[in-house]
C-alpha positions in Angstrom: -312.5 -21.2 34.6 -315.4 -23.1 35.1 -316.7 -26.7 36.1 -317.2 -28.1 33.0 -313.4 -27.1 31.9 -312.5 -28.7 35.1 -313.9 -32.3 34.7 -313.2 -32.4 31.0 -309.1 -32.0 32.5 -310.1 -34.6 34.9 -311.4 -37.3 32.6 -308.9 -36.9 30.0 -306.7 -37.9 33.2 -308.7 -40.7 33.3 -309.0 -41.6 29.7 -305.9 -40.6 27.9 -303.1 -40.7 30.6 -304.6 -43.6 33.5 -304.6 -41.3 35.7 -307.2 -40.2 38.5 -307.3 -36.9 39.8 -309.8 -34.9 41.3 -310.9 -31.4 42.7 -308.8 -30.4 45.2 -310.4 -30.5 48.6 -310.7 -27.9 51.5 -307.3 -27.9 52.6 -306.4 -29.6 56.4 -306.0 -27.2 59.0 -302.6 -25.9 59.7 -301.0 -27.8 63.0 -298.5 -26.2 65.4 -297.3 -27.6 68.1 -295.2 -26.5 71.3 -293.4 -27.6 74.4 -291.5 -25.1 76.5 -289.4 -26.5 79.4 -287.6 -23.6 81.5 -285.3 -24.4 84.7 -283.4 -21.7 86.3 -281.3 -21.7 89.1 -279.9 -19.0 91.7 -276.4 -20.9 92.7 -275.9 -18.1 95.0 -275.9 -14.6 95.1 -273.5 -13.9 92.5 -274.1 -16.4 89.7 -277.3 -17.7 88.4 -278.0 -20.1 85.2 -281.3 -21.1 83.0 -281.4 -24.1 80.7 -284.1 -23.8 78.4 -285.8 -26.8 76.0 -287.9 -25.9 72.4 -289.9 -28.4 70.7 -292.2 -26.8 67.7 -293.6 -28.8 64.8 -295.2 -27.0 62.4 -297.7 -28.9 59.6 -299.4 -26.1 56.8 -301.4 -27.3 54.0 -299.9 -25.7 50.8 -300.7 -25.5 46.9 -304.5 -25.4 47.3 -307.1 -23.4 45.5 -307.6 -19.8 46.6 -307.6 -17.9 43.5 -310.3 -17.3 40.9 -307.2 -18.1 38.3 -305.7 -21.2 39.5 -307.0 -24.6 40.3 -305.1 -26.6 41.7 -305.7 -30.2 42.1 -305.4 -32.9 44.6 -302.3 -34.2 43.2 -301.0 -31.0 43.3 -301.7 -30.0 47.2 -299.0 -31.0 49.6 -298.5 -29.9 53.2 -294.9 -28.2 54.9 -293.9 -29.8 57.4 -291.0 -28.4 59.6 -289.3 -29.6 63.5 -287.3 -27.3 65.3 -285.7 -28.9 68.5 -283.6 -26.2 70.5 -281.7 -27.1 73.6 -280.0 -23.3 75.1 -278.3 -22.2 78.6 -277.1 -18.7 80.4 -274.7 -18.7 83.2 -274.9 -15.0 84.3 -272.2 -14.0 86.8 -271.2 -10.7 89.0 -267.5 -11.0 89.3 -267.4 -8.2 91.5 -269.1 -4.4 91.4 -267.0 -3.2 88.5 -267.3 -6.6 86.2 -270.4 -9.1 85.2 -270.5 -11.8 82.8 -272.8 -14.1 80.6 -272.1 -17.3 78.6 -274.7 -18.4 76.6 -274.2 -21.9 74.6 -276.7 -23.0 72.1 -277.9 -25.8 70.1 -281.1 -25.6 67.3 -281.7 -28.8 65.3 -284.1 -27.8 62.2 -285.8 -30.4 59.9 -287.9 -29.2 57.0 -289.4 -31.5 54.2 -292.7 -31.1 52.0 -295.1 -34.1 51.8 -296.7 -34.5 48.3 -299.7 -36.1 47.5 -298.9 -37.5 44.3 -295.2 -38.7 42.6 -296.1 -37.3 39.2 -294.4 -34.7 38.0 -296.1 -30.7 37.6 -298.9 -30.2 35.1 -299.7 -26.6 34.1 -302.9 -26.5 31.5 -304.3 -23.0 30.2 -307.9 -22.5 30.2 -309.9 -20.4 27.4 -310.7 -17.8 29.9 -306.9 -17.3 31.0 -306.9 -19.7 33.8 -304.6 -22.4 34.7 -305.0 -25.8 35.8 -302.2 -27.2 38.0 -301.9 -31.1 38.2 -299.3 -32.7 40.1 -296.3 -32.4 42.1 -295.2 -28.6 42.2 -291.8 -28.5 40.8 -290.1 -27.2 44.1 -291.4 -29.7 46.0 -290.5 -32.8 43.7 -287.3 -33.2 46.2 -287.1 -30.8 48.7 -285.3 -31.7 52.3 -283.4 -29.2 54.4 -281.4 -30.1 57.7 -279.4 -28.0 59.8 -277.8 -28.1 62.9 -276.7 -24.8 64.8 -274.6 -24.9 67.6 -273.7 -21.1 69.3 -271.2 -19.8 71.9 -271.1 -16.4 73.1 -269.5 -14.6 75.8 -270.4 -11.3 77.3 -268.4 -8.7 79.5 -269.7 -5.8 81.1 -267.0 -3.5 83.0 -266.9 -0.3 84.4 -264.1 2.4 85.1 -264.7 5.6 86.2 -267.5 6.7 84.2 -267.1 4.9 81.3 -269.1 1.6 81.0 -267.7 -0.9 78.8 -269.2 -4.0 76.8 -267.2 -6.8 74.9 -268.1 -10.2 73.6 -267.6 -13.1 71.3 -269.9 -15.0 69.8 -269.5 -18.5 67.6 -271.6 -19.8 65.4 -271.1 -23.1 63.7 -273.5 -24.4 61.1 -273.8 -27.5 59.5 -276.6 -27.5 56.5 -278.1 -30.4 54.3 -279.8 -29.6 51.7 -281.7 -32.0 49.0 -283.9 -29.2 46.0 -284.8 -30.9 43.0 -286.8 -28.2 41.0 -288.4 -30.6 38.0 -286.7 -33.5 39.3 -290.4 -35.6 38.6 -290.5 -33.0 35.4 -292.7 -30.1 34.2 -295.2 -30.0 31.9 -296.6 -27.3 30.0 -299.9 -27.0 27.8 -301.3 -23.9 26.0 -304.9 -25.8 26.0 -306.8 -28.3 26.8 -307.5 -29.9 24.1 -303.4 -29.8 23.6 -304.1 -32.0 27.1 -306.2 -34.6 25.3 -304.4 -35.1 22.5 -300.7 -34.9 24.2 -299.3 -32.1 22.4 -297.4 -30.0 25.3 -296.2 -26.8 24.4 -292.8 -27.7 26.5 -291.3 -29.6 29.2 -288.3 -29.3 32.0 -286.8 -31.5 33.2 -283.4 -31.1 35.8 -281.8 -33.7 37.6 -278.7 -35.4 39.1 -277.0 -36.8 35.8 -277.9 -40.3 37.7 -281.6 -40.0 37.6 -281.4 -40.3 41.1 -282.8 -37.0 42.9 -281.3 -38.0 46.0 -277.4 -37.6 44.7 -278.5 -33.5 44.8 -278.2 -33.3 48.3 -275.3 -31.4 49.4 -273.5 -30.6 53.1 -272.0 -27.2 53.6 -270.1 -26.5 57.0 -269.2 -23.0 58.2 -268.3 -20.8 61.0 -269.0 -17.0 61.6 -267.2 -15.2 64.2 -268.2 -11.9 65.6 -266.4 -9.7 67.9 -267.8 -6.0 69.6 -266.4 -3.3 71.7 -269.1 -0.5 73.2 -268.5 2.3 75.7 -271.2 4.3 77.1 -270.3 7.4 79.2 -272.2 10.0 80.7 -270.5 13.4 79.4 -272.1 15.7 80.6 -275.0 16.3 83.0 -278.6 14.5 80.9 -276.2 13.2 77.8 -275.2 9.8 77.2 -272.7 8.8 73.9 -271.9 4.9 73.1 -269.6 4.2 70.6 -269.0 0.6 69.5 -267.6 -1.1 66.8 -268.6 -5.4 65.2 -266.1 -7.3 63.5 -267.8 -10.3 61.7 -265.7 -13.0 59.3 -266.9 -16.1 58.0 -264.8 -19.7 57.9 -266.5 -22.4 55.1 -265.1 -25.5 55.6 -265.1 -26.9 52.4 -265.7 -25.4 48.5 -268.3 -26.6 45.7 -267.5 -28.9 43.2 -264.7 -28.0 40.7 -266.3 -27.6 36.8 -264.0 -27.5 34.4 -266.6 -26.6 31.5 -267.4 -23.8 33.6 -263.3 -23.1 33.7 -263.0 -23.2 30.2 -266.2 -20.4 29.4 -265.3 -17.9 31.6 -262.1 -18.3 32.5 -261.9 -18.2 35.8 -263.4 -21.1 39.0 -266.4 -21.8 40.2 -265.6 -22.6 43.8 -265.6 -19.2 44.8 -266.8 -19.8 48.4 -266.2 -16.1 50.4 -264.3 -18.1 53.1 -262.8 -15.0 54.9 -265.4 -12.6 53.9 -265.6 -9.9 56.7 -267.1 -6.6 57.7 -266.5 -4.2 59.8 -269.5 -2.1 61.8 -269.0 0.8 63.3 -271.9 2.8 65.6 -272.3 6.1 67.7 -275.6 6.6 69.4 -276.6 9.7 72.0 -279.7 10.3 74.2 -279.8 13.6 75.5 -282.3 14.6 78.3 -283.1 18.4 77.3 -285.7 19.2 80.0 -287.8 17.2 82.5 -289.9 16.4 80.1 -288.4 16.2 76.5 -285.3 13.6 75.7 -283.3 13.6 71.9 -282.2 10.4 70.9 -280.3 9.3 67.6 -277.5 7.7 66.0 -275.3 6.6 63.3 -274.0 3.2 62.7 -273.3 0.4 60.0 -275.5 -2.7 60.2 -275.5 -6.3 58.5 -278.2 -8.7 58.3 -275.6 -11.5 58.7 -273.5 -13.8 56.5 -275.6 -15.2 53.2 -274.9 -18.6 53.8 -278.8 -19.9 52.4 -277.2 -17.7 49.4 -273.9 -19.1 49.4 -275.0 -22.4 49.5 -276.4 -22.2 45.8 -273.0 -22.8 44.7 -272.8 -26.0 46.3 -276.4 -27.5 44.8 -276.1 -26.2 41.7 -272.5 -26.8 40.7 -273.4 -27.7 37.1 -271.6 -31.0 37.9 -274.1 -33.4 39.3 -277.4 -31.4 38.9 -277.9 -30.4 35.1 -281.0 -30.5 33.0 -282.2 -31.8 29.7 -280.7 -29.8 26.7 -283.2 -28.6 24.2 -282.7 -31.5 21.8 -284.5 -33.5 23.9 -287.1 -31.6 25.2 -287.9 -31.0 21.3 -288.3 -35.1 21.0 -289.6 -35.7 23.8 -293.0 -33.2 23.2 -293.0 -34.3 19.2 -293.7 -37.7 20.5 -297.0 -38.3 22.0 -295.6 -41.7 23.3 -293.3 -39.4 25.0 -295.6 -37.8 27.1 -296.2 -39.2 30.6 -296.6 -37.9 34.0 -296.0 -40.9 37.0 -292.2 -41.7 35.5 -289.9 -39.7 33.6 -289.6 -40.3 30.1 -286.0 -42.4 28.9 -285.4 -39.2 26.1 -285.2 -36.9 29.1 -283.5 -39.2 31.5 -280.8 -40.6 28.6 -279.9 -36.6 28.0 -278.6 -35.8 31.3 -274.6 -35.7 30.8 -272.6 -35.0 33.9 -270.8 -31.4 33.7 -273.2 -30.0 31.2 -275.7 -28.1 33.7 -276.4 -24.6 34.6 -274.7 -23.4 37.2 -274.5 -21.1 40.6 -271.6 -19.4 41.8 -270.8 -16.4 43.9 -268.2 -13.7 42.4 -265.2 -13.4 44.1 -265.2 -10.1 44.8 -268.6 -10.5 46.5 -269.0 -8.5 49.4 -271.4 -8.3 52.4 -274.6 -6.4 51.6 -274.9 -4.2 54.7 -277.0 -0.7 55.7 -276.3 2.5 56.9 -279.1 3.9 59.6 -279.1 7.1 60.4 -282.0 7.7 63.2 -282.6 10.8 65.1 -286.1 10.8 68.0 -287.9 13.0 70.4 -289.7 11.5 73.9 -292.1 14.2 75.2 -294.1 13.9 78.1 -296.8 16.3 78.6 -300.3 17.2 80.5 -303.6 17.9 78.9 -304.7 20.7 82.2 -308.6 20.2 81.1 -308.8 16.6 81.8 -307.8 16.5 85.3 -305.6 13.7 86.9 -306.2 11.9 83.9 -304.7 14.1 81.9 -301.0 13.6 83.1 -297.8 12.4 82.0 -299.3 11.4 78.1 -296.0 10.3 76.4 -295.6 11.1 72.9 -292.4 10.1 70.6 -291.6 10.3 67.1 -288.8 8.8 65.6 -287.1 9.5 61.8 -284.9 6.4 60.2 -282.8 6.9 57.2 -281.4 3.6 55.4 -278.6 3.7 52.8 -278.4 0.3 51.5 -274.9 -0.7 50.7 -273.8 -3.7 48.3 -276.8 -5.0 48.3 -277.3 -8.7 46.9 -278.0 -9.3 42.8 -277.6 -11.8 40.8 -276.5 -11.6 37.2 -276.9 -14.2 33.9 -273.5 -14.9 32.4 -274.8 -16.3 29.4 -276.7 -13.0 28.4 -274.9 -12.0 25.5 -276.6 -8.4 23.6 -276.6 -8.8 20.1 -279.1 -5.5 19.3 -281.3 -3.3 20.4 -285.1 -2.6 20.6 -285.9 0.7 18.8 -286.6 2.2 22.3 -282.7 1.0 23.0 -283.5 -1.8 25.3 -281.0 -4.4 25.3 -281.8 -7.9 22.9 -280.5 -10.8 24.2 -279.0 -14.3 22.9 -277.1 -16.9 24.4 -273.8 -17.3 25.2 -272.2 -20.1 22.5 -272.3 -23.2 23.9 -274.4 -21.9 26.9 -277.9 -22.5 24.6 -280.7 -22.7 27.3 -278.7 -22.7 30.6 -278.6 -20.1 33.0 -275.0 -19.5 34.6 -276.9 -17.2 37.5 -274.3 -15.3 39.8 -274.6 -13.6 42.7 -273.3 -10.3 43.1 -273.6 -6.7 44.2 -275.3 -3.7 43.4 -273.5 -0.3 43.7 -277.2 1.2 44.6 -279.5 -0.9 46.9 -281.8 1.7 47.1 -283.1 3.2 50.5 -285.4 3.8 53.4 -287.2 6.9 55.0 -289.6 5.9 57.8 -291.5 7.7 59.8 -292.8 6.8 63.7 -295.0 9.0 65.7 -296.7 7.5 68.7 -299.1 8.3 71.8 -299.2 6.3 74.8 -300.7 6.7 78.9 -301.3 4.7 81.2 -304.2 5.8 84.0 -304.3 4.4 87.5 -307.6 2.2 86.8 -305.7 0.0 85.3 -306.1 1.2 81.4 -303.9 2.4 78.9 -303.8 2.9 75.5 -301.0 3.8 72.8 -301.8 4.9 69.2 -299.3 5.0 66.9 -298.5 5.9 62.3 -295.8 4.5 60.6 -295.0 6.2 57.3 -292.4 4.2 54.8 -291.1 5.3 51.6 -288.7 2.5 50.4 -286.9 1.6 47.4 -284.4 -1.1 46.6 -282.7 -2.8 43.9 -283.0 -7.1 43.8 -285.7 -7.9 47.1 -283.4 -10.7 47.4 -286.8 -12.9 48.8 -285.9 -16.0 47.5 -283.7 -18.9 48.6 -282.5 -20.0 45.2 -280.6 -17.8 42.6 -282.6 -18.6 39.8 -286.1 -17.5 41.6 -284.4 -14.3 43.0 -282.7 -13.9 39.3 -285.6 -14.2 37.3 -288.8 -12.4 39.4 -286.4 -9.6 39.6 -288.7 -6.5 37.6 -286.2 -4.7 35.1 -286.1 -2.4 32.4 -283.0 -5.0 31.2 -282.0 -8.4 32.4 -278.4 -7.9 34.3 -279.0 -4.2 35.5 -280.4 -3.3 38.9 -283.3 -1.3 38.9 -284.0 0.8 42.0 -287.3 0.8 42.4 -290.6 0.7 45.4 -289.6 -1.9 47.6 -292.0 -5.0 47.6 -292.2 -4.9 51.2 -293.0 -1.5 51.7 -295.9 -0.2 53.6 -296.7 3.0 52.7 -299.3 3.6 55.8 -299.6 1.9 59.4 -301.9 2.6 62.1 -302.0 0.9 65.2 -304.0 1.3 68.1 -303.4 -0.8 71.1 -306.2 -0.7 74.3 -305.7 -2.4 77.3 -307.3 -3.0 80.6 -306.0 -5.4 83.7 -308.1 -5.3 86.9 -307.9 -8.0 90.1 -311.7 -9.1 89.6 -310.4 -11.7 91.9 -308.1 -10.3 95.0 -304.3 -11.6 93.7 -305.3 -12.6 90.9 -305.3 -9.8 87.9 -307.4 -10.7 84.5 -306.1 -8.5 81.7 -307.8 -7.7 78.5 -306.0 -6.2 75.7 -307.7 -5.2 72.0 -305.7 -4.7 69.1 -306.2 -2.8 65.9 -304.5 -2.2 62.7 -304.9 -1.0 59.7 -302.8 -0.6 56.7 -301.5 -0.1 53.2 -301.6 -3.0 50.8 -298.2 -4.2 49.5 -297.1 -2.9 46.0 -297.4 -5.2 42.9 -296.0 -4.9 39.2 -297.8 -4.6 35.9 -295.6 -6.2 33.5 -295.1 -7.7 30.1 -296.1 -11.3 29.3 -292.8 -13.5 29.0 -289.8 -12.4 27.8 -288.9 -14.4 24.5 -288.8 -11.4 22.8 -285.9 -10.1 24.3 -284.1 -13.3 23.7 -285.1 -14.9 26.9 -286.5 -18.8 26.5 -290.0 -20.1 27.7 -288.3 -20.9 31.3 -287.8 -17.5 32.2 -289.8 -15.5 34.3 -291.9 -12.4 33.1 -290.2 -9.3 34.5 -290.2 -6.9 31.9 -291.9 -3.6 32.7 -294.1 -2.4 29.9 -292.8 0.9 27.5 -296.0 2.6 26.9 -296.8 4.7 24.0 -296.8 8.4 24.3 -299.4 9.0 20.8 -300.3 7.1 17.7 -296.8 8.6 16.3 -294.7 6.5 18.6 -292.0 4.9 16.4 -291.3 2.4 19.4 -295.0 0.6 18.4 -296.3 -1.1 15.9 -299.9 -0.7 16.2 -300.7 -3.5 13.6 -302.2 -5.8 16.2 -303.0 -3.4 18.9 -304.4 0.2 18.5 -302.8 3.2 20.5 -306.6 3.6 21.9 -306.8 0.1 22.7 -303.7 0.1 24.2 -304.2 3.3 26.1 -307.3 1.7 27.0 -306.3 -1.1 28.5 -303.4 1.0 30.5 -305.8 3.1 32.0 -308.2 0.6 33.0 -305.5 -0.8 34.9 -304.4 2.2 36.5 -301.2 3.7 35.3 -302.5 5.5 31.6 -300.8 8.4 33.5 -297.4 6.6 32.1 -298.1 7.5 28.2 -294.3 7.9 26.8 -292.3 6.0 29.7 -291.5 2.5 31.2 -294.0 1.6 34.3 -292.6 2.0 37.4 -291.5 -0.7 39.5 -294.1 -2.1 42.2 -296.2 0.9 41.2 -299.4 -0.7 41.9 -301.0 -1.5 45.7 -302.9 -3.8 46.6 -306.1 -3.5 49.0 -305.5 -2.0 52.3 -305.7 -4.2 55.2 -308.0 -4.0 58.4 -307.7 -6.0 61.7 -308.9 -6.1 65.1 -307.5 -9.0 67.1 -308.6 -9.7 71.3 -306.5 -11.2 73.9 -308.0 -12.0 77.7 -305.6 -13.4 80.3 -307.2 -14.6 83.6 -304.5 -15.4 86.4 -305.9 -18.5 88.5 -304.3 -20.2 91.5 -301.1 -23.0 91.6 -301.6 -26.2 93.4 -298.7 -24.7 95.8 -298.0 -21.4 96.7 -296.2 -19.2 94.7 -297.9 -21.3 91.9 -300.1 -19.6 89.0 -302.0 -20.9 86.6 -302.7 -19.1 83.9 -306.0 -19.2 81.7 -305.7 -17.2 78.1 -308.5 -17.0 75.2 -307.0 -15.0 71.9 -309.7 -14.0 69.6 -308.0 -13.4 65.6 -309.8 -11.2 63.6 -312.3 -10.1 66.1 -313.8 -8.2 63.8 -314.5 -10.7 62.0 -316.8 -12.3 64.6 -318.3 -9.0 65.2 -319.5 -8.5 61.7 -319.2 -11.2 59.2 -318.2 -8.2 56.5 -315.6 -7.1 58.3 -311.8 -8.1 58.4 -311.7 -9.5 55.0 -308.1 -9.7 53.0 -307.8 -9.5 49.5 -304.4 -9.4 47.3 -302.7 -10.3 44.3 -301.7 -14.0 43.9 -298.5 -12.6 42.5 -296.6 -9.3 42.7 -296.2 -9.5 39.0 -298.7 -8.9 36.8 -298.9 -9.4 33.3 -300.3 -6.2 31.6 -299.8 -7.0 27.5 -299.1 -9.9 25.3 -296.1 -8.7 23.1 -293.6 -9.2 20.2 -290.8 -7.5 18.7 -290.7 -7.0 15.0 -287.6 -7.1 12.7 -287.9 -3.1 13.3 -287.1 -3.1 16.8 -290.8 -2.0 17.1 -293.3 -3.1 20.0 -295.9 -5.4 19.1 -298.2 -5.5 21.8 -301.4 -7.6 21.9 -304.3 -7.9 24.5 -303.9 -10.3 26.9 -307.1 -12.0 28.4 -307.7 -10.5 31.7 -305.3 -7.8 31.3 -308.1 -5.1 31.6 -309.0 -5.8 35.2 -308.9 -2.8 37.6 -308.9 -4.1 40.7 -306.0 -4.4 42.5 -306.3 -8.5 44.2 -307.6 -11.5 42.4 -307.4 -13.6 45.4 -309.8 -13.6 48.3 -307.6 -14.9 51.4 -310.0 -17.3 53.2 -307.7 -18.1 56.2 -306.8 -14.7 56.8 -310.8 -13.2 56.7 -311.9 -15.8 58.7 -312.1 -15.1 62.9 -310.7 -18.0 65.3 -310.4 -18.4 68.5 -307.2 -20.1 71.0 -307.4 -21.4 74.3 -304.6 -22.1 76.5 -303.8 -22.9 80.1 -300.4 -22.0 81.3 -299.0 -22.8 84.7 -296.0 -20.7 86.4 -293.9 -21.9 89.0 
């Protein structure tokens, strides 16, 4: 993209629309601010209590340029702006030598909302050289207000008999969540070129809202309870090995249902108010440590574990009821982009607004025979601690562990499209879609489970010792070899629907795991000395480096399968395994251009087969980060103050080369433009940019740049 293309976007702005834009401008810097107030008291010798107070308000600049693809605009920026207020207490008691307690009661207040810097709605405008210029509100932010309100209770028993330590609890957690998303709610436009810009000619347009105009009526309440309940035992059984056993009972209590829709009724024959009130799980666990020697200990364990209830999950159902929030039918998206007079940004046009009918939107429900996505870990470890003879003294007492994890992932979380409807095949036999009658252009997305969720080997080995001066040092690798089905990383159904990579829409595809990192090295040095008598200063260096995260090469759109222009592109690419491939029609591509392109961008080695998931990595990641802490004294004694400089990305102030970060703006990469001819055949095309090796297109400013925090912190 260059300058010129920029200002001739900006002054059709100006000239054709009344608009004025400019260039967006280095981004603010990100605010984060904090107030800890901790009070404890010793009642007496038996019972003690701590009330704590959190304040944290977070401001970070969003939507700005940092990609040699994208520009984003002023009126695109915004910044995400977040308060957390958490008021928490402990009463710990010791009922007598055989029983203790604790009582912990909690209260978190969390308000999130993002703060645009225009009203219009999103502008997306290709540029000749594949680039994109992004005006306007982006279309997640054009309502976007979350509220919640957490209030906990737990209880904790610890009792012993004989040799046989037990632990029991309860634990309550109410939550009360708000929640106001209005993706397109200002609208979204779409141009394949600028000069489709200056003469108002959009190539499409969304447009989803209450059926009021009014963004505000999206807001929804959801209440619920989760209730957990746990029994350990831990018991000595022989001389050097420990067992504990336990078992976790969690259930869920919603409070209320979504909406009922009867259109929704009438299509699929069954409710949409599906809500998993009484959903539970049971998690069972047996761990052992087992000293063998002096010197060498065996850990491990079995046991079932949950990441909780899915409530941000859940809560889809309630937003997007297909009641209040529905979206302009394709009727009148075709008027409103066939009429020039039609096409405005700062109001929604009346043929969008006038088409909104309440009942008639897509929909999000959960299926009622959902159940909690949940892991089994199996872990087994060795501690060793050993002498190196030829270094003395300081050779002594190195500690060395390794630890092996094995994940089965159980029921984990997918969503499905229920108005997919297969009508053929591709000549390769992947699936052809169309919509469901009556369902033309909605998206009734479901969440669901997957019988395979993939799974997790990883791999811990690690050196530590500590010497008597005052240093020590721990080294340690982490190697991770993961695969899962859905990555389940967005909030809404739709996103976590449609950036799911597939051969076909509607079937899990295990695949690399997104967050996966193949390689980790750490290596941790520290040194504390009193430089001052009482008074220690402690410095401590940190270094890391590791494998990028994996990305997808993937086809352009998905139209040709029978998708529409608001889906996502997720489709892996099919190459061709010779010139004789009946799945390809070479008519607008060559097999040597194709194969070309392919091995320029790294997987040619996948002639004759689909491209794996997340096969690609992106650039692996260095940094050094320092910490000094110097102790100082209180105004009163038994007072410390507390004077602390961290230094992020120290390597970066060493050498200005150093520490830099590179990625991929997305995990998804479009590899080919493509089509699908009345054969069933592959038409695949070049698309601009496609042919690039490298593995980033996005330098990360922020993250290669070094800065330094100073604090003061005073103890009493």
């Amino acid at each position: 993209m260059t300058l010129d293309e920029a200002n001739q976007v900006l002054t059709a702005f100006e000239n054709v629309y009344g608009l004025n834009d400019s260039i967006g401008a280095v981004p603010p810097e990100d605010s984060d601010k904090k107030l800890l107030v901790k009070i404890d008291w010793n009642i007496n010798e038996n019972h003690r209590a701590d009330f704590t107070f959190n304040n944290q308000q977070n401001t970070a600049a969003r939507s700005y340029t940092n990609s040699a693809t994208y520009l984003n605009f002023a009126s695109n920026q915004y910044s995400q702006n977040a308060e957390t207020t958490i008021f928490s207490g402990h009463l710990f008691s010791d009922w007598s030598d055989d029983f203790s307690s604790e009582i912990n009661v909690s209260y978190k207040d969390h308000q999130a909302i993002a703060k645009t810097q225009s009203n219009w709605g999103q502008i997306r405008i290709k540029t000749p050289g594949g680039g994109e210029v992004i005006a306007g509100q982006e279309r997640n932010r054009h309502a976007n207000v979350k509220d919640n309100e957490t209030t906990k209770f737990a209880f904790h028993g610890l009792y012993l008999q004989g040799d046989i330590e037990y632990k029991f609890g309860l634990e309550i957690e109410k939550v009360w969540n708000s929640d106001l998303y209005a993706r397109n709610g200002a609208g979204t436009w779409y141009f394949d070129s600028i000069n489709d810009f200056e003469n108002k000619i959009p190539s499409f347009v969304q447009y989803g809202n209450a059926y009021t105009n009014n963004m505000k009526d999206l807001a929804a309440e959801i209440d619920s309870t989760e209730y957990a309940f746990y029994l350990e035992a831990n018991s000595e059984l022989f001389d050097g090995f420990d067992l504990n056993a336990g078992l976790r009972y969690e259930t869920l209590s919603m409070d209320s249902t979504p909406n009922f829709n009867e259109n929704y009724e009438a299509i699929y024959g069954y409710s949409n108010t599906e809500n998993l009130d009484g959903l539970d799980i049971l998690l069972p666990r047996l761990s052992f440590s087992w000293q063998l020697s002096e010197k060498l200990t065996a850990r491990g364990g079995v046991g079932r574990f949950s990441g909780g209830m899915p409530l941000v999950w859940i809560s889809n159902a309630y937003t997007n009821d297909g009641i209040t929030n529905v979206s302009a039918p394709p009727s009148a998206v075709a008027e409103t982009i066939g009429n020039p007079d039609n096409v405005v940004f700062d109001e929604v046009p009346l043929s969008l607004q006038n088409s909104l009918v309440q009942g008639n939107g897509s929909t999000s429900t959960v299926d009622s025979h959902f159940e909690i996505p949940s892991d089994w870990r199996y872990q087994l470890a060795l501690d060793v601690v050993f002498d190196v003879p030829m270094l003395g003294d300081a050779g002594e007492n190195f500690s060395w562990t390794t630890e092996l994890i094995y994940v089965d992932r159980q029921d984990s979380a997918h969503w499905i499209d229920q108005t997919r409807v297969k009508v053929s095949e591709a000549v390769d036999g992947r699936t052809i879609w169309t919509d469901l009658a009556g369902r033309e252009g909605f998206q009734d997305i479901q969440l669901s489970n997957s019988s395979n969720g993939g799974e997790s080997t990883i791999l811990t080995t690690g050196l530590n010792k500590t010497w008597d001066s005052g240093l020590s040092a721990n080294v340690s690798y982490t190697h991770q070899n993961i695969t899962e089905a859905n990555a389940g990383k967005g909030t809404h159904a739709y996103s976590n629907y449609f950036s799911d990579i597939v051969v076909n829409r509607n079937e899990p595809l295990v695949g690399r795991a997104l967050h996966e990192i193949e390689h980790r090295l750490v290596i941790n040095v520290a040194y504390q000395q009193e430089f001052f008598p009482g008074y220690n200063t402690a410095f401590n260096l940190f270094f890391e480096r590791r494998s990028g995260r994996p990305f997808s090469r993937i086809l352009a759109g998905d139209s040709a399968y029978g998708g529409n222009s608001s889906y996502y592109s997720s489709y892996l690419p099919r190459l061709p395994s010779s010139a004789d491939d009946i799945a390809f029609d070479f008519s607008l591509l060559s097999f040597e251009d194709t194969m070309a392109i392919a091995n320029t961008a790294g997987v040619g080695q996948h002639a004759g087969n689909y491209i794996p998931k997340n096969s690609g990595t992106q650039p692996w990641l260095t940094t050094m980060d320092l910490a000094i802490n110097q102790e100082l004294p209180g105004l009163i004694a038994g007072h410390k103050g507390h004077l602390y400089i961290i230094i992020d990305n120290f390597a970066n102030l060493l050498n200005s080369d150093w520490g830099k970060s590179y990625r991929m703006a997305s995990s998804q990469q479009e590899l080919f433009d493509f089509s699908i001819n009345e054969n069933g055949q592959y038409q695949l095309s070049e698309k601009i940019g496609s042919s690039n090796a490298n593995n980033y297109n996005r330098f990360e400013v922020e993250q290669s740049a070094w800065s330094v925090k100073v604090g003061v912190k005073y103890s009493f």
